[in-house]
N, C-alpha and C positions, 0 to 999 in steps of 0.2 A: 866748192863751198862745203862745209861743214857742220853739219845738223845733228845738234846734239837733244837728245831728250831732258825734256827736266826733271827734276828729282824726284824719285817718287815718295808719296810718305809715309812715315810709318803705321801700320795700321793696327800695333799693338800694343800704342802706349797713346794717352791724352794728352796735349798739349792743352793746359789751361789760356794761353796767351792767344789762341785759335779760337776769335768766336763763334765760326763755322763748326768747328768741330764739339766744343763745348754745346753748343743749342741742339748738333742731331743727339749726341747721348743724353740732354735733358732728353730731350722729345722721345725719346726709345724707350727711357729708364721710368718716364714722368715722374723727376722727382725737381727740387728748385735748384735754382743755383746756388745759394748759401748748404745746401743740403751735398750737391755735389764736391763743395769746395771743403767741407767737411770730412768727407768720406775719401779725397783725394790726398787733404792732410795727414789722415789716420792710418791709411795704407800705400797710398802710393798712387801713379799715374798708366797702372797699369788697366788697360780695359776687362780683362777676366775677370782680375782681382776686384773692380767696382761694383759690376755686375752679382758676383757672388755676396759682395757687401749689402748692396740693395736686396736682395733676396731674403738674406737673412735679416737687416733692418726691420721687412714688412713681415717675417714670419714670427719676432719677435714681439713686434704690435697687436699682434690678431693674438696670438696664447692670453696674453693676460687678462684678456674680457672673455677669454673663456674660459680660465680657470677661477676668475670671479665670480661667473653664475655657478657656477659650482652643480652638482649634478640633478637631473630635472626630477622633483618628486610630484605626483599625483594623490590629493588625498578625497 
C-alpha cells in the first residue's frame, strides 16, 4: 500500500479564503480583518510584505501626535 503525504502549504503567502490562517495573522499582527483585507488588496498576499505594511501603518499613526505637540517649552 502507498502512503503519500499531504501537501504541505505554503508558508509564505496568505490565503484569504483560509479562515485558520487569516485569524493566526489577525492575532500576530492585532490588527481587524477589514484592516487586513485592506492591506492584502494594497500590496499583495505576501506575509513579509504585510507585516512590514503593518509596521509602517503603526509608525505612521504615532508621528503625527507627535509632531502636533510640537516641542515641549517650560516657562
Amino acid at each position: 500500500m502507498l502512503c503519500s503525504r499531504p501537501p504541505r502549504p505554503v508558508r509564505t503567502t496568505l490565503d484569504l479564503a483560509n479562515a485558520q490562517q487569516v485569524k493566526s495573522v489577525r492575532k500576530r499582527l492585532r490588527i481587524t480583518h477589514a484592516d487586513l483585507v485592506k492591506i492584502v488588496d494594497k500590496i499583495g498576499n505576501s506575509l513579509s510584505a504585510i507585516e512590514k505594511e503593518v509596521e509602517l501603518e503603526k509608525l505612521t499613526a504615532v508621528q503625527p501626535r507627535n509632531e502636533k505637540s510640537g516641542p515641549a517649552t517650560f516657562e
